[in-house]
C-alpha positions in Angstrom: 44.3 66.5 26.3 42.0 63.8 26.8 38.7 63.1 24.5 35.6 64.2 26.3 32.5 60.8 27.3 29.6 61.1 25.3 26.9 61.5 27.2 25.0 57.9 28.1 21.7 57.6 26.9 19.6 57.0 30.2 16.0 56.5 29.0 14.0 53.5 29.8 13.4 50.9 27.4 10.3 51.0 25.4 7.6 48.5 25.9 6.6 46.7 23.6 2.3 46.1 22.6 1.2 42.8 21.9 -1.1 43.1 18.6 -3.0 39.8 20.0 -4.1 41.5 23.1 -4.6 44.7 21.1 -7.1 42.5 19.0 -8.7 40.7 21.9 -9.5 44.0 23.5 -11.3 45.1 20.4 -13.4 41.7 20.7 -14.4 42.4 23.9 -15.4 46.0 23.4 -17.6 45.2 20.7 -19.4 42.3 22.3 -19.9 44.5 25.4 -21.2 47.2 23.0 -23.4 45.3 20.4 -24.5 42.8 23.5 -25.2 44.4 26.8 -28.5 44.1 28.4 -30.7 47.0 27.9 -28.2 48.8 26.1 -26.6 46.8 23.4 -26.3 48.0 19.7 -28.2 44.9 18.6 -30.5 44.8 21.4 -31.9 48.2 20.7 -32.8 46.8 16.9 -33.4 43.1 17.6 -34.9 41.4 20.7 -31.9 39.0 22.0 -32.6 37.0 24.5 -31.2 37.3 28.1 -29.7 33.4 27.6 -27.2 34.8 24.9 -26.6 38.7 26.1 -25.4 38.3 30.0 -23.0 35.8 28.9 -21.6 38.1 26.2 -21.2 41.0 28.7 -19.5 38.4 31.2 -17.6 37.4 28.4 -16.1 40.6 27.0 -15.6 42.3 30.1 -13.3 39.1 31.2 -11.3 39.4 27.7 -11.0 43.0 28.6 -9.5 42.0 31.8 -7.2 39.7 30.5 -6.2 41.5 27.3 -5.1 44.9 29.9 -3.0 42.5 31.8 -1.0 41.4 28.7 -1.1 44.3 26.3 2.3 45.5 27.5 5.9 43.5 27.2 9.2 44.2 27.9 11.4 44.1 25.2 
């Protein structure tokens, strides 16, 4: 009598999360959220100008971009 197949293991690979682009998203949240015109954390206690607080917006909403686009890998 002839031995049974194991069953093959058909799940997809895991991906893997790059800790860079977990930290760079991080960066870019809190810039956005201590930063933002109006709205800001910081602006709300401090007056910051509009020379340094559109830039930071601009700024962290492009590392969150590009942090999203790289977080994942495959293994």
């Amino acid at each position: 009598m002839g031995k049974a197949n194991k069953p093959q293991n058909n799940s997809k690979p895991r991906l893997k999360v790059s800790v860079f682009h977990l930290l760079m998203i991080l960066v870019g949240a809190d810039l956005i959220l201590l930063l933002a015109p109006g709205v800001g954390i910081l602006n709300s206690i401090f007056y910051i100008p509009d020379l340094y607080s559109w830039p930071a917006l601009i700024g962290g909403s492009a590392l969150l971009v590009w942090s999203f686009r790289g977080l994942y890998k495959k293994p």
